[in-house]
N, C-alpha and C positions, 0 to 999 in steps of 0.2 A: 573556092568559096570561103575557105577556114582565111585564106593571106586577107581578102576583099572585109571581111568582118574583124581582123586583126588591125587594116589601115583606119579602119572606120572609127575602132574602139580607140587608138593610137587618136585621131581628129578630134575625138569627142574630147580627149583627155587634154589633148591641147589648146584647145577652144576653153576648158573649162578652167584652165590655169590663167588663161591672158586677162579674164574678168577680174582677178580676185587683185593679179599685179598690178591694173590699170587702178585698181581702187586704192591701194598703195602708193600713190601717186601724190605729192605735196601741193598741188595747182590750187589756188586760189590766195585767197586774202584773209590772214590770220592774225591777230592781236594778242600783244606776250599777257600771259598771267603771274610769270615765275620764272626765275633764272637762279640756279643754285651751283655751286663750283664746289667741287672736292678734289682733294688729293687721289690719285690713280689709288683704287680698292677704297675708294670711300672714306675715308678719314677725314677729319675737318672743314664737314661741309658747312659752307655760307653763300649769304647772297648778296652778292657787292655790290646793290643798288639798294639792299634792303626787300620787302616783301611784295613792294610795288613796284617795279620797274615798267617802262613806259615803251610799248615800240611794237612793230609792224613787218611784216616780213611775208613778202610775194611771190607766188610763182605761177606764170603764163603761160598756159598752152603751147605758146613758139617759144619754149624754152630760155625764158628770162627770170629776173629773180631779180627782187633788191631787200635787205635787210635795215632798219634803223632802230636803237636802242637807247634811251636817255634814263640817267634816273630820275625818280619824281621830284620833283619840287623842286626845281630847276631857274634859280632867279633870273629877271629879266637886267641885265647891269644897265649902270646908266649910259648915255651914250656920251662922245662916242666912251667906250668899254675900257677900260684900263687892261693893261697887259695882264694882271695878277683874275682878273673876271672874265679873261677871255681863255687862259690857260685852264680855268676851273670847267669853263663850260667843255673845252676841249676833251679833258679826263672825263668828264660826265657823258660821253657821245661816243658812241661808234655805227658805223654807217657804211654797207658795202653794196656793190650790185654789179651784175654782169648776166653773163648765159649761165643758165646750168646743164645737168645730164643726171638719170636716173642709171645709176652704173647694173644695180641688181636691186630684188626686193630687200627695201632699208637700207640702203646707200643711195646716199645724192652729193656730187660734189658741185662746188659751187666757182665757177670760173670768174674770179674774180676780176673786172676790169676798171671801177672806178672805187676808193676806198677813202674812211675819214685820217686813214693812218697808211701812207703812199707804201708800205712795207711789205701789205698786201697785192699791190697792185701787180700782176702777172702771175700770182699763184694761184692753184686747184686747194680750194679747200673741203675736206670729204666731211661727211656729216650722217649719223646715225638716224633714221627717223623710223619713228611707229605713229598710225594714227590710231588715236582709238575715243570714238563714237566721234565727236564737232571739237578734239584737241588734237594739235599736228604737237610727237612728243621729241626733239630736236637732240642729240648730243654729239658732243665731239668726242674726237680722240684727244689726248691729255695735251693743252695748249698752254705755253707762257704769253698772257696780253693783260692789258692793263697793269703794268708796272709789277707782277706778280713777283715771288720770287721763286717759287717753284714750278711745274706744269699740271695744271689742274683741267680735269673733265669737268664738261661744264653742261648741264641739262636745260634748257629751255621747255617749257610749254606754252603754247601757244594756243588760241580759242579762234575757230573759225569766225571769220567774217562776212565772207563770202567766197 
């Protein structure tokens, strides 16, 4: 009786941990509020879009995901677009998507299969996440992109959308 009430308490306990994971989960459709980049331990944080940065970042129940980020105010060039207005827009953009996988709670890496910057393309990129109440809160481990010249952690928030 003591083993049959030991498995029971062991079910209950495990049942009651898959709810709390499954809600830890990034599924849906989120809109950034904030993107801020520091140096690894926090030192000269900034945010290289400015206070608004502009973009979208998805994730599907069958385990897909796409990412897109621009900064605001983003001119429309004339057409066609001169080389020096298509390089701008280029630096002002990035853009990734593929499958993902939820490795443990607050880790998601993101298999990247289609990218704005080809460099990406066949890498796993891992990503820290917490939600907390309708914001999915996003960071990396210490990354060099955008032209940086150090490797800086970079925090994203994002505001559910659906």
């Amino acid at each position: 009786m003591k083993q049959l009430l030991r498995v029971a308490a062991l079910a209950l306990l495990a049942g009651a941990a898959i709810p709390s994971f499954a809600q830890q989960t990034p599924v849906g459709v989120w809109r950034l509020v904030s993107w801020v980049n520091a140096l690894e331990g926090g030192g000269d944080a900034v945010q290289p879009w400015g206070p608004h940065p502009v973009g979208f970042i998805s994730y599907t129940p069958g385990d897909r995901m796409s990412a897109v980020v621009t900064a605001p105010d983003r001119k429309r060039p004339e057409q066609p677009a001169a080389a020096e207005d298509q390089a701008q827009l280029y630096r002002t953009l990035f853009a990734y998507a593929g499958s993902y996988r939820v490795e443990a709670e607050g880790v998601v890496v993101h298999n990247v299969e289609v990218a704005s910057d080809p460099a990406w393309v066949g890498t796993d990129q891992r990503r820290f996440f917490r939600i907390e109440g309708n914001r999915l809160i996003i960071t990396t481990p210490p990354l060099k992109i955008l032209a940086e010249s150090a490797p800086r952690v970079h925090t994203l928030v994002w505001e559910r959308v659906e």
